[in-house]
C-alpha positions as CSV (number, residue, x, y, z in Angstrom):
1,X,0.0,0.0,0.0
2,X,2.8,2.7,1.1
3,X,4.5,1.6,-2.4
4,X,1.4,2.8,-4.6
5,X,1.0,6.1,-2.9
6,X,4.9,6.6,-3.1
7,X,4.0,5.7,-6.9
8,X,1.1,8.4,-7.1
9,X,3.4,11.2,-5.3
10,X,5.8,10.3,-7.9
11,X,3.0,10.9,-10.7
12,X,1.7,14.2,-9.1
13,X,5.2,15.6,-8.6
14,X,6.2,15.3,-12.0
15,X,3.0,16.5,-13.5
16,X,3.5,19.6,-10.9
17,X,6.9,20.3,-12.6
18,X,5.3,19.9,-15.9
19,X,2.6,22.2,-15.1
20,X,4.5,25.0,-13.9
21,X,6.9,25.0,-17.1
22,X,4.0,25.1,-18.9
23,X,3.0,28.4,-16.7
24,X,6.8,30.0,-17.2
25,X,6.0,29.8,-20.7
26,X,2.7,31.1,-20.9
27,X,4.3,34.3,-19.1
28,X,6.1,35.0,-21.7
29,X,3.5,35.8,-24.7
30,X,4.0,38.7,-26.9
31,X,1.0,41.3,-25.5
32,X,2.7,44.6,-27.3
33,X,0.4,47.3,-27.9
34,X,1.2,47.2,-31.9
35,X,0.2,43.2,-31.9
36,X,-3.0,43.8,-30.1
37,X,-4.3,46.4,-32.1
38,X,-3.1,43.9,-35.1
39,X,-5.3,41.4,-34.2
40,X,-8.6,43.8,-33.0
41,X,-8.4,45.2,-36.5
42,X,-7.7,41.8,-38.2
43,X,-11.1,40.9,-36.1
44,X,-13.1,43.8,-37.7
45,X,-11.8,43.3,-41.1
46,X,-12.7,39.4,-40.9
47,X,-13.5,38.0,-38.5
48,X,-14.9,33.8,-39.8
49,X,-11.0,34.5,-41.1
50,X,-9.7,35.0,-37.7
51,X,-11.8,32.3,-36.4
52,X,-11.4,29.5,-38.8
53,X,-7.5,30.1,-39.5
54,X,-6.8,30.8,-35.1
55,X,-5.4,28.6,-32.6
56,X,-7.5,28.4,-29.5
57,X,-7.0,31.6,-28.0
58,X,-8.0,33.2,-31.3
59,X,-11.4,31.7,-31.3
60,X,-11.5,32.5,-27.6
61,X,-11.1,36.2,-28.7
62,X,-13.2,36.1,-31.8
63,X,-16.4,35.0,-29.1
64,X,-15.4,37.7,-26.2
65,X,-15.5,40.7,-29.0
66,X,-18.4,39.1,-31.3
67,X,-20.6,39.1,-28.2
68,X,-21.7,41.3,-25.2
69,X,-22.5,38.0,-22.8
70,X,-21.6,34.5,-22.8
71,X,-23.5,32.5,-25.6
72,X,-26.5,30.6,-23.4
73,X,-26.9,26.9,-23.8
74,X,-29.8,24.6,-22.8
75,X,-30.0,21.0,-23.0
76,X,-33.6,20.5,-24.1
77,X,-33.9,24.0,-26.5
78,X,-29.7,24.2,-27.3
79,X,-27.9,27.7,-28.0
80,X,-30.1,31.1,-27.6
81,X,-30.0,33.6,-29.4
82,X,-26.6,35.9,-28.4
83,X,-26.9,39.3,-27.6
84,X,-24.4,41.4,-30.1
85,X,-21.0,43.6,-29.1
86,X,-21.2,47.3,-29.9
87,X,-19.6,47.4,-33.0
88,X,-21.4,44.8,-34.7
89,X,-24.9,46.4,-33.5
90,X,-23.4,49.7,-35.1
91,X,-22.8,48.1,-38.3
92,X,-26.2,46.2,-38.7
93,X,-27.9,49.8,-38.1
94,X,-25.4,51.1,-41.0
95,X,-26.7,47.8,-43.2
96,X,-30.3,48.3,-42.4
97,X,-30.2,52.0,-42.8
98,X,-31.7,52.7,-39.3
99,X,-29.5,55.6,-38.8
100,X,-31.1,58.8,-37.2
101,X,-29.4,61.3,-39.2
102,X,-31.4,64.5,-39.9
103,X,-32.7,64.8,-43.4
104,X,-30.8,66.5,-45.8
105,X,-33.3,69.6,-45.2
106,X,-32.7,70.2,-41.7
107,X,-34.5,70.9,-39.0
108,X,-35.3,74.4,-39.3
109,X,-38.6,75.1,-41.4
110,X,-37.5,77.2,-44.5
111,X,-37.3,80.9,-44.6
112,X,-38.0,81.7,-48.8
């Protein structure tokens, strides 16, 4: 019995020192302001692009800025329907032409 939980410390220790190179590594990801702005406007550009080309942490991204809250599951009824980010709200207005801009008139009644 001692000999199988000398075997599982064994396991645990080295999966410990795996983890935490695994961490030292993780520290050292590129986060520059010039690579962050990269990617936001590689998002806006395309963003099934940045989504079906990414790694993990890409599509991570791609979910965070596509929508305001976390996508809603249910087992019997499945996904619901995802409330939007701002910027894609902004640019379904700009499609649908539900922009409140004042008419090319004006506002003030005319004077001749």
């Amino acid at each position: 019995m001692i000999s199988l939980y000398e075997d599982h410390v064994k396991k645990l220790e080295r999966k410990r020192t795996m983890l935490s190179e695994q961490a030292k590594h993780m520290l050292n990801i590129d986060t520059s302001f010039e690579d962050s702005v990269g990617t936001i406007f590689d998002f806006i550009s395309n963003p099934y692009s940045l989504w079906a080309n990414g790694d993990f942490e890409n599509k991570r991204l791609v979910l965070k800025l596509a929508f305001a809250q976390q996508v809603t599951f249910d087992r019997e009824t499945g996904f619901g329907t995802a409330q939007y980010s701002l910027p894609f709200k902004v640019m379904k207005d700009l499609s649908n032409g539900n922009s409140a801009m004042v008419e090319p008139s004006g506002v003030e009644p005319l004077t001749s």
